[in-house]
C-alpha positions as CSV (number, residue, x, y, z in Angstrom):
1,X,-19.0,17.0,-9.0
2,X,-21.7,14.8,-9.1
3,X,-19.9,11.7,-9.6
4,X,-17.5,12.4,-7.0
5,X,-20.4,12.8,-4.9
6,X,-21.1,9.1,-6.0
7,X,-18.2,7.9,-5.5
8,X,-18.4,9.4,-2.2
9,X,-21.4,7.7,-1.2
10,X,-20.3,4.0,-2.9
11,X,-16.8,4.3,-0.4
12,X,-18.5,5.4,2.9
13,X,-21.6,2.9,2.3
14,X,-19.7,0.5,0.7
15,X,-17.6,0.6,3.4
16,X,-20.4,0.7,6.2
17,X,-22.8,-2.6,4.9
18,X,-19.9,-4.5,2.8
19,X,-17.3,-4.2,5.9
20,X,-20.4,-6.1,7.7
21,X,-20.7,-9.3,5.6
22,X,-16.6,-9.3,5.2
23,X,-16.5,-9.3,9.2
24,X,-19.7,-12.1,9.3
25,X,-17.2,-14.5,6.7
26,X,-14.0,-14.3,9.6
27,X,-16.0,-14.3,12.4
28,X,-13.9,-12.4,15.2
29,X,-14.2,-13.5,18.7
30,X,-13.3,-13.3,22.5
31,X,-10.0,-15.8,22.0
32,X,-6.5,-13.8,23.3
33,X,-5.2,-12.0,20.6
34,X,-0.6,-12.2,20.2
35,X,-0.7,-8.9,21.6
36,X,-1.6,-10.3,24.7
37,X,-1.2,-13.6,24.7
38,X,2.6,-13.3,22.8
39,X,3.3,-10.1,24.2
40,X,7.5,-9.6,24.9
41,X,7.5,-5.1,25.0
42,X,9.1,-5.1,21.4
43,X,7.1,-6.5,18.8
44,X,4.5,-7.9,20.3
45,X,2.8,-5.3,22.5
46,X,-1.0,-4.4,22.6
47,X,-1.6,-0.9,22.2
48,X,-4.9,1.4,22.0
49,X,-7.3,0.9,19.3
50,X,-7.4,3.9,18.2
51,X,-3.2,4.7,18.1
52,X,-3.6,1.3,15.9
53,X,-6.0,2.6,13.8
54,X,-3.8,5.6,13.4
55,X,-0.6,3.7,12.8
56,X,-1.9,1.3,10.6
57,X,-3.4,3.9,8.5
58,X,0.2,6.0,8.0
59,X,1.9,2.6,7.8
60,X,-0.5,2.2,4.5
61,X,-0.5,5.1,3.4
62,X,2.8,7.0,2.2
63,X,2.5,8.9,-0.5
64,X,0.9,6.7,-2.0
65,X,-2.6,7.6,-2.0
66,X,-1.3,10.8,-2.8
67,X,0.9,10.2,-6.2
68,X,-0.8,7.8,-7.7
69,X,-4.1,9.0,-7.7
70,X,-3.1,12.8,-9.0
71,X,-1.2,10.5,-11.7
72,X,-4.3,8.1,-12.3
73,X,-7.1,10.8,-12.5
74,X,-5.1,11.7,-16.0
75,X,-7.8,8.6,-17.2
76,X,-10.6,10.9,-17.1
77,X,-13.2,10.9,-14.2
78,X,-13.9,7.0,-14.2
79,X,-10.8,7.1,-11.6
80,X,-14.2,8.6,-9.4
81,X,-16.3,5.4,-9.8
82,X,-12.6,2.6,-9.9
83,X,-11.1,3.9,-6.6
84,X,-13.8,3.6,-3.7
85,X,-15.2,0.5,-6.0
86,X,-11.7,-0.6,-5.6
87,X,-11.4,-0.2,-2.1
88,X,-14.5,-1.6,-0.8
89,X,-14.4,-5.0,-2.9
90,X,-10.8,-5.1,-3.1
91,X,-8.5,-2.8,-1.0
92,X,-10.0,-3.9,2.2
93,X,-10.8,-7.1,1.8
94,X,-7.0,-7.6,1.3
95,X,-5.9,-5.5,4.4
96,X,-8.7,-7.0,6.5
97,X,-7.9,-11.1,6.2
98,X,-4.1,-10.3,5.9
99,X,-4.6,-8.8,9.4
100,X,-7.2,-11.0,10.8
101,X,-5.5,-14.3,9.4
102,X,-2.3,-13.2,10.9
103,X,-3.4,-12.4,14.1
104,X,-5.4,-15.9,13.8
105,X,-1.5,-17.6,13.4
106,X,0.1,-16.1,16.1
107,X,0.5,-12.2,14.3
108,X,2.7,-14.6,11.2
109,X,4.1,-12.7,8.7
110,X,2.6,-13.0,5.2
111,X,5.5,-16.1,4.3
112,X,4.4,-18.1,6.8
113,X,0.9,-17.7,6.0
114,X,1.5,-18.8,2.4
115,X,3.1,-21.2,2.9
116,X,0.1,-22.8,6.0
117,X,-2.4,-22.1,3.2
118,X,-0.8,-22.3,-0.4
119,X,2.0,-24.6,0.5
120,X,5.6,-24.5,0.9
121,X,6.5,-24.5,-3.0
122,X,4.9,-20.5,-3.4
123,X,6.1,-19.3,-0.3
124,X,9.7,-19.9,-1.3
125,X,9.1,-18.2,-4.4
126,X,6.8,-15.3,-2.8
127,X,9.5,-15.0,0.0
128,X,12.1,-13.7,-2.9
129,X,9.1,-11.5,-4.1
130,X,8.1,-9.8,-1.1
131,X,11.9,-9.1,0.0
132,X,12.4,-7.6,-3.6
133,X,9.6,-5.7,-2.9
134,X,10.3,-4.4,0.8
135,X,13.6,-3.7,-0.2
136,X,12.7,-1.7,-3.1
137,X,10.0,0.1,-1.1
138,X,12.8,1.3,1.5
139,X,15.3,2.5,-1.4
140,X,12.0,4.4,-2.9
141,X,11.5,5.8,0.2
142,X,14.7,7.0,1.5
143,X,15.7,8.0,-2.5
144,X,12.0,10.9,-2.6
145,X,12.7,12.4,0.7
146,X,16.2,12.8,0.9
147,X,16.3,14.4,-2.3
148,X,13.4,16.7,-1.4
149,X,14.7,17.9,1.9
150,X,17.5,19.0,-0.4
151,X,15.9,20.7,-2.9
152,X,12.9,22.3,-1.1
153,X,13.6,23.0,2.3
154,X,17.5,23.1,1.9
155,X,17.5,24.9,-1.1
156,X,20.5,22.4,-3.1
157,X,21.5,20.5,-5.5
158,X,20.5,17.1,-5.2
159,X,23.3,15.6,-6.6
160,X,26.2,17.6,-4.8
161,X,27.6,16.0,-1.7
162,X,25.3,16.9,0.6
163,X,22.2,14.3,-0.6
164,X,24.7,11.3,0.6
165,X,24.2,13.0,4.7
166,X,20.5,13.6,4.4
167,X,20.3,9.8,3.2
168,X,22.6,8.8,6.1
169,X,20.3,10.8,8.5
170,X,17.5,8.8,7.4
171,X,19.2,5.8,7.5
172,X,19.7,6.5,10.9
173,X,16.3,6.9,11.5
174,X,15.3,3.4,9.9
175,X,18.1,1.4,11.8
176,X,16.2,2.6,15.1
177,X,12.9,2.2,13.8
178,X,13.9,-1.1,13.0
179,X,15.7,-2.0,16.1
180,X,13.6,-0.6,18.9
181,X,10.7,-1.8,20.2
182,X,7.1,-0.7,18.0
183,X,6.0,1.3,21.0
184,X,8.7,3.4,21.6
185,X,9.6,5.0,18.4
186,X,7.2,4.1,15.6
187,X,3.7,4.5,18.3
188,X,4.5,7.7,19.7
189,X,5.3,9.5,16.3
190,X,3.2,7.8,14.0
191,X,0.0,9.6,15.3
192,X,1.0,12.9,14.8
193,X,1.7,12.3,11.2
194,X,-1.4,10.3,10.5
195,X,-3.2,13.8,11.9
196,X,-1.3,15.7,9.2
197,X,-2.4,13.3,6.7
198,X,-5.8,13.4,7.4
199,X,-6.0,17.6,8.2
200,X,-4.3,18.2,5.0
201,X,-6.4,15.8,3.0
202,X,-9.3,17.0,4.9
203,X,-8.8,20.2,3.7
204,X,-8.5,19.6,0.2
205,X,-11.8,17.9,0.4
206,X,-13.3,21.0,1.6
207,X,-11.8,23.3,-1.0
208,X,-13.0,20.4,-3.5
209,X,-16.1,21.5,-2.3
210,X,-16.1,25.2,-2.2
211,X,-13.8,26.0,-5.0
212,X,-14.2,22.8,-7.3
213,X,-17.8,23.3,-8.9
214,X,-18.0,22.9,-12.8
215,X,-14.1,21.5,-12.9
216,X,-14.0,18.3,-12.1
217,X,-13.8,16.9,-15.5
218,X,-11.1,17.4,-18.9
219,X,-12.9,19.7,-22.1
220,X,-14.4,17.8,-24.8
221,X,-13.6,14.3,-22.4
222,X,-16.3,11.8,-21.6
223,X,-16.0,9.3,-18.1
224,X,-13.2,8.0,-19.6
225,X,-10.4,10.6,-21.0
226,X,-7.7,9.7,-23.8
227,X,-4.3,9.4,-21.4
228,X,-1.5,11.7,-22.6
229,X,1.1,9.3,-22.8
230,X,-1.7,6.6,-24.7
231,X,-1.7,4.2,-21.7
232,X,-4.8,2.5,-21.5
233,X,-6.9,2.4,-18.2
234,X,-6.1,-1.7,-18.2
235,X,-4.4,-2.5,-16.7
236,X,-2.4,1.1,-15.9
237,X,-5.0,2.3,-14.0
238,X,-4.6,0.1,-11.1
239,X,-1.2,0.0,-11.3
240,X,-0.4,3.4,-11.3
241,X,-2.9,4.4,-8.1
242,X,-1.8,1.0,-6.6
243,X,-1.8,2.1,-2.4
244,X,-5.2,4.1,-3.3
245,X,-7.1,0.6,-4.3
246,X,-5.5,-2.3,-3.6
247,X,-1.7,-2.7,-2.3
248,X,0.3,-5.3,-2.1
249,X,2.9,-4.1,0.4
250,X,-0.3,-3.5,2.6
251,X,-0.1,-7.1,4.2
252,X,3.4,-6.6,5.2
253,X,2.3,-3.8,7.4
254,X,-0.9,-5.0,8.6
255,X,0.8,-8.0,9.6
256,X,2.6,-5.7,12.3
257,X,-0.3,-4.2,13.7
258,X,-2.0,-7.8,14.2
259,X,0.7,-8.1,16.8
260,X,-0.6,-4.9,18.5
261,X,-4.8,-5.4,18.5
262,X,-5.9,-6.5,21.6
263,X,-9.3,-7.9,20.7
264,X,-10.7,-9.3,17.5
265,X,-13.7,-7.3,17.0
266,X,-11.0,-4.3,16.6
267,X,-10.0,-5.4,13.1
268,X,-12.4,-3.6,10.9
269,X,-12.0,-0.1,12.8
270,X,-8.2,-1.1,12.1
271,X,-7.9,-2.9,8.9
272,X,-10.7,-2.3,6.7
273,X,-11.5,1.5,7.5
274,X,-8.0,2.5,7.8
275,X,-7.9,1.4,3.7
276,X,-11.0,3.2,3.3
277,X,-10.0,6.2,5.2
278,X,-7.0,5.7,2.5
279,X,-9.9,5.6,-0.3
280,X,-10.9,9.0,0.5
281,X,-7.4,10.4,1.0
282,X,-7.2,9.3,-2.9
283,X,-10.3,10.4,-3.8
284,X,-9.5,14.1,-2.7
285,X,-6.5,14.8,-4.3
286,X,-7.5,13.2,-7.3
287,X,-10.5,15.7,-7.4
288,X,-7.9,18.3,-6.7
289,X,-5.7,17.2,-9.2
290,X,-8.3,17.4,-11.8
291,X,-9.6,20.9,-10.6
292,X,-6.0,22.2,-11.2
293,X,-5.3,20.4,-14.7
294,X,-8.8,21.2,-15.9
295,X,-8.4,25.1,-15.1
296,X,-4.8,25.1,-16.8
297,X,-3.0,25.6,-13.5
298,X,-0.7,22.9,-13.8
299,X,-0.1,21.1,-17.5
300,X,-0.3,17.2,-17.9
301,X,2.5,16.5,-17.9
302,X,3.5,18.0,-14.4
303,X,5.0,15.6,-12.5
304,X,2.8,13.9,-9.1
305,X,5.6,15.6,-6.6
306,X,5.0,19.2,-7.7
307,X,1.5,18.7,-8.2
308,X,1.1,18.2,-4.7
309,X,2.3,21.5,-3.9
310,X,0.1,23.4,-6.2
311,X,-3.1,21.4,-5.6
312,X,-2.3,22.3,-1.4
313,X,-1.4,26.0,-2.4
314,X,-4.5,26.3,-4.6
315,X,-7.1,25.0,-1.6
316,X,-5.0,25.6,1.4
317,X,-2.8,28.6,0.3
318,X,1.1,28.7,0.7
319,X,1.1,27.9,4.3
320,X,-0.8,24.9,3.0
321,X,1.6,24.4,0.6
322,X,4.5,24.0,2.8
323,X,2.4,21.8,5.3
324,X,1.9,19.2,1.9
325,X,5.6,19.6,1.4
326,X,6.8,18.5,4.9
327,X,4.0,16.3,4.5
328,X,5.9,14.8,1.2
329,X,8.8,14.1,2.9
330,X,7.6,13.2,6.2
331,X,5.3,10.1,4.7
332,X,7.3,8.0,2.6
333,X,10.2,8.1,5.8
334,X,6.9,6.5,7.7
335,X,6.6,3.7,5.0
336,X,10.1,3.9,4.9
337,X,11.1,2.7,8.0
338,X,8.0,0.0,8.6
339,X,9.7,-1.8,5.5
340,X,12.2,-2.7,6.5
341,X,11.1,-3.7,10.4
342,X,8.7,-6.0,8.2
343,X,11.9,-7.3,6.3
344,X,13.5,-8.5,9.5
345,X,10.4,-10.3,10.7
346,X,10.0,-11.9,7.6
347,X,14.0,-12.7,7.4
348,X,14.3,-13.7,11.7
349,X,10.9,-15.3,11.3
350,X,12.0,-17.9,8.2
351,X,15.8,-18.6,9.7
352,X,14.2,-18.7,13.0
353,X,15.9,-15.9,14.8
354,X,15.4,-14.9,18.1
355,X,14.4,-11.2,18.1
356,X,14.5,-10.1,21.7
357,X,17.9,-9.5,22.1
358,X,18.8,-6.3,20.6
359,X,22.2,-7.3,19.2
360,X,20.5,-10.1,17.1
361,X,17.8,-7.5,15.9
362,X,20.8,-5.2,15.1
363,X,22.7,-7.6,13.2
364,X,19.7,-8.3,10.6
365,X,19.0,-5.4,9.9
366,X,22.7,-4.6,9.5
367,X,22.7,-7.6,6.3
368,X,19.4,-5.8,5.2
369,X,21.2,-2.0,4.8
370,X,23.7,-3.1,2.8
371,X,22.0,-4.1,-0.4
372,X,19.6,-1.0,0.2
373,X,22.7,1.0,0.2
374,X,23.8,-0.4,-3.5
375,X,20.7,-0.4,-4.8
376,X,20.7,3.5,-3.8
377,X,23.7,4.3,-5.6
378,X,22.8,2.9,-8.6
379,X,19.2,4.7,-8.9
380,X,21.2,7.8,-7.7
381,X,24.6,7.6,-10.0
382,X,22.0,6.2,-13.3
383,X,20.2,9.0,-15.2
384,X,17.1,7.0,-15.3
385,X,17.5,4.5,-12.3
386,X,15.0,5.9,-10.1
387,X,12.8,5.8,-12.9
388,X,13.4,2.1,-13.4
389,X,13.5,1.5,-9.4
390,X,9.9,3.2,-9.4
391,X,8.4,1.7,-12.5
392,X,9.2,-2.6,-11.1
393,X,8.2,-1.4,-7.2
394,X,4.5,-0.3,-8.9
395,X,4.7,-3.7,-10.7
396,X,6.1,-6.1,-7.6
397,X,3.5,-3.9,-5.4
398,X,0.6,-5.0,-7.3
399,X,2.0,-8.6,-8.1
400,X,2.5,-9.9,-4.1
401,X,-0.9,-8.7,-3.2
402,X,-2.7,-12.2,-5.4
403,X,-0.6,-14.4,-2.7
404,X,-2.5,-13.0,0.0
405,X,-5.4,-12.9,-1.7
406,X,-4.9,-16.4,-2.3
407,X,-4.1,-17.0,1.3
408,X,-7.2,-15.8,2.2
409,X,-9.4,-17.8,-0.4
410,X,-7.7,-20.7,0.6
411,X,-8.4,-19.9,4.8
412,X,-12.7,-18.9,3.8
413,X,-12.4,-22.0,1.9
414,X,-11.4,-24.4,4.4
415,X,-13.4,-22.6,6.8
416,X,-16.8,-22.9,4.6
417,X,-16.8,-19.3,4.1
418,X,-17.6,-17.3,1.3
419,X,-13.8,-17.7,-0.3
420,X,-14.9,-15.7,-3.9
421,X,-14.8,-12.5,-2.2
422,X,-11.2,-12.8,-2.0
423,X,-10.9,-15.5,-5.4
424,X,-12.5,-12.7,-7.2
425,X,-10.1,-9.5,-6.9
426,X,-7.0,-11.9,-7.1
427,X,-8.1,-12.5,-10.3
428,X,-8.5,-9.6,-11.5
429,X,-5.0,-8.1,-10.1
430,X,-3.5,-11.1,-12.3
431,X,-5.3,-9.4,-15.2
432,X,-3.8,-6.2,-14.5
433,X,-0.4,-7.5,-13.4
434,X,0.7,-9.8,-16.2
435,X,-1.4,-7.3,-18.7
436,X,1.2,-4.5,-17.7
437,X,4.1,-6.8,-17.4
438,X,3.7,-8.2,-20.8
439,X,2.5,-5.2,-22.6
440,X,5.2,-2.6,-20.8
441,X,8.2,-1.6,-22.8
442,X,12.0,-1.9,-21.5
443,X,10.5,-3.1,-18.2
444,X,8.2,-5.6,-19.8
445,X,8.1,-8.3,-22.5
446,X,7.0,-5.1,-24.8
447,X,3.9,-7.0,-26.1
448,X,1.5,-6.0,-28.8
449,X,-1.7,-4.8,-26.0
450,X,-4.4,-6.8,-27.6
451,X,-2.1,-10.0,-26.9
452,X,-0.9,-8.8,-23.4
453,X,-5.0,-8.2,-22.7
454,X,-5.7,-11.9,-24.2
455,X,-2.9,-13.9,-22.1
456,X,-3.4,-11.4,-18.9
457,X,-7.4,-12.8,-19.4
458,X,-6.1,-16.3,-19.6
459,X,-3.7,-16.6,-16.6
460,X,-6.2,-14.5,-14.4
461,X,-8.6,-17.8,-15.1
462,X,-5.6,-20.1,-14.3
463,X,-4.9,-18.4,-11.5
464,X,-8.8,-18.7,-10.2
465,X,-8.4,-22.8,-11.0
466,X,-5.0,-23.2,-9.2
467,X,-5.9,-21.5,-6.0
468,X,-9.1,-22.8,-5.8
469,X,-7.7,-26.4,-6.6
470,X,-4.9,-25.9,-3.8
471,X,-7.1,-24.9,-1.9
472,X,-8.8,-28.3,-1.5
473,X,-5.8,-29.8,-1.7
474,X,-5.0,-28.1,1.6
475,X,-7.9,-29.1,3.5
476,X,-6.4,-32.1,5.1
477,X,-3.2,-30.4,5.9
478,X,-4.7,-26.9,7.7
479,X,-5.4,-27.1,11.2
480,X,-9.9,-26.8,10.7
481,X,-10.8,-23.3,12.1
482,X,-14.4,-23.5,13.6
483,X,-14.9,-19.2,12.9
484,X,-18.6,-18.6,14.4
């Protein structure tokens, strides 16, 4: 209990003083932000701070802060001390420069910043990366859902017939979320779920409190506790809480809301706090997690899903417990659906198509369904395709989050800023990327782990050399940006 206290205090200071210095090295101001000064009632329309704040925080969030930590507290109780370290150096730094440096260029998607600050030759290759990704995040997030609606609420078998209408109902759901304009479907909804989020995380936290004294550890375990299946804490750690540290399909979403904040001096209430709001959501059901598998409630090997049933029946009780399930399937829809709006302003934005008709909205996203539709029948028709579809979205999700951090070290650079406070975490998510890549078996290059570790190491340096080196290369080429 005590470290989770700690860890506590390290995400809510953390996020009070370091949040302060991250702001001083951007410098926000008075200028006109895109919501107002780009604003055309679909994309591009500036809505209340707080309904941001909200809607950035569900757009993050998911399930994700959720899953993966119940799954990462299986590495002992370190996972108490690595999230809210994670988030405050890390997590928002990333969400907070994405944000601020897109609504600095015109509220840009995350290509066009890379290629402004990395050049053109990385943003054609992250532009294939980030639309794997998207794309994958949508399939995940139509494929959980759907099938629990079908087992849990309707009670069926999710592979008879009836799994193929609930997908096409959600389907549904993401062509209009993707078609009409932000306000009128995603900011009037959004809200309400972001207050289930928060009220049923809330509530954990408080049962963490009352009911979790003496449990928050594993029997004859020390900080850090021998993982079941032998994975070792780097780099699958950070790759399995992913969205409850540092997330790569963050700046793809904060990247919307830039378009929405109508003054600069908004963006830490919006970007940085909304990741560590996200930092406590993690940190609660991980405690929760490990309350339940230290008392034998639930055995290892239980999978994240169910265990978010029994950690909400356990501190909430079974009206709880259906509240988390709803809350299952109503979360990844909400990441769901801002995926693939992100994907069309990435796709209209590079081919330069106009997105204020509706019929031209309509059509991409029309091209964009149709490869999430194969891609869903093979991780439905495949015993172990979802497993595969899950396993490379935790690895692309990690991977595109170095670009923006690269973006940003490149923009502080330039700008005479501090740029290691972005340099820094990029390297390390290298480490962890290309350690798991190499090392990972039928996924992965299936590496010995010493020599995945040792070339991780070595391209997390290179990577610290190239960006910084393009960096300065860049300097004659970016527009100078006087920032206080």
């Amino acid at each position: 209990m005590i470290l989770f206290l700690i860890g506590l205090a390290i995400l809510i200071l953390g996020g009070i003083f370091y949040s302060k210095y991250v702001e001083s090295q951007f410098g926000p101001d008075d200028r006109e932000t895109p919501a107002i000064k780009k604003a055309d009632g679909i994309d591009y329309v500036g809505m209340d701070s707080k309904k941001n704040w909200l809607i950035n925080l569900l757009n993050i969030a998911g399930t994700g802060p959720i899953l993966g930590p119940i799954q990462g507290i299986l590495f002992g109780p370190i996972a108490f001390l690595a999230i809210p370290l994670g988030c405050v150096f890390a997590g928002a730094v990333h969400d907070y420069f994405t944000g601020m440096i897109s609504m600095r260029n015109g509220g840009s998607q995350v290509p066009k910043l890379v290629g402004k600050y990395l050049g053109n030759g990385i943003r054609k290759f992250y532009n294939v990366v980030i639309s794997i990704l998207l794309l994958l995040t949508g399939v995940v997030f139509i494929y959980t859902p759907g099938d629990l609606i079908v087992n849990d609420i309707m009670h069926k078998d999710v592979n008879s017939n009836i799994i193929w209408i609930v997908y096409g109902v959600i389907f549904v759901y993401y062509i209009l979320s993707t078609v009409l304009p932000i306000d009128k479907l995603i900011g009037r909804i959004y809200p309400l779920f972001g207050l289930m989020l928060l009220l049923a995380s809330v509530g954990v936290f408080i049962g963490i409190l009352t009911k979790g004294a003496g449990h928050l550890s594993f029997a004859n375990q020390g900080l850090l506790a021998e993982h079941p299946a032998g994975q070792k804490f780097i780099p699958s750690f950070f790759i399995t809480v992913a969205c409850g540290i540092l997330s790569g399909f963050h700046g793809s979403q904060v990247t919307l809301v830039s378009r929405t904040v109508k003054d600069e001096r908004e963006g830490i209430k919006t970007f940085y706090s909304g990741m560590i709001t996200e930092g406590f959501i993690a940190m609660s059901w991980a405690a929760g997690a490990m309350i339940i598998f230290s008392q034998g409630i639930a055995g290892l090997d239980t999978s994240a899903t169910l265990m978010v049933g029994e950690i909400a029946r356990y501190f909430l009780g079974n009206i709880g417990g259906y509240i988390a399930i709803i809350g299952v399937i109503v979360l990844p829809i909400t990441s769901g659906d801002t995926s693939f709006r992100s994907l069309r302003l990435i796709i209209s934005e590079e081919l330069n198509i106009d997105q204020k008709p509706a019929s031209k909205r309509a059509g991409v996203s029309a091209v964009l369904f149709i490869p999430a539709i194969a891609i869903l029948y093979f991780a439905k028709i495949n015993p172990n395709g979802f497993n595969v579809l899950w396993r490379y979205f935790g690895f692309t999700n990690q991977f595109v989050a170095i670009f923006a951090l690269g973006v940003a070290t490149s923009f502080l650079y330039n700008a005479g800023k501090n740029h290691l406070i972005t340099l820094i975490p990029g390297m390390c998510y290298t480490l962890f990327v290309f350690t798991f890549i190499l090392n990972a078996d039928k996924i992965g290059f299936g590496l010995n782990y010493t020599v995945s570790l040792v070339l991780g190491i070595i391209l997390a340096i290179a990577y610290g050399l190239v960006v910084t080196k393009i960096s300065k290369s860049r300097k004659d080429q970016i527009e100078k940006i006087v920032l206080a």
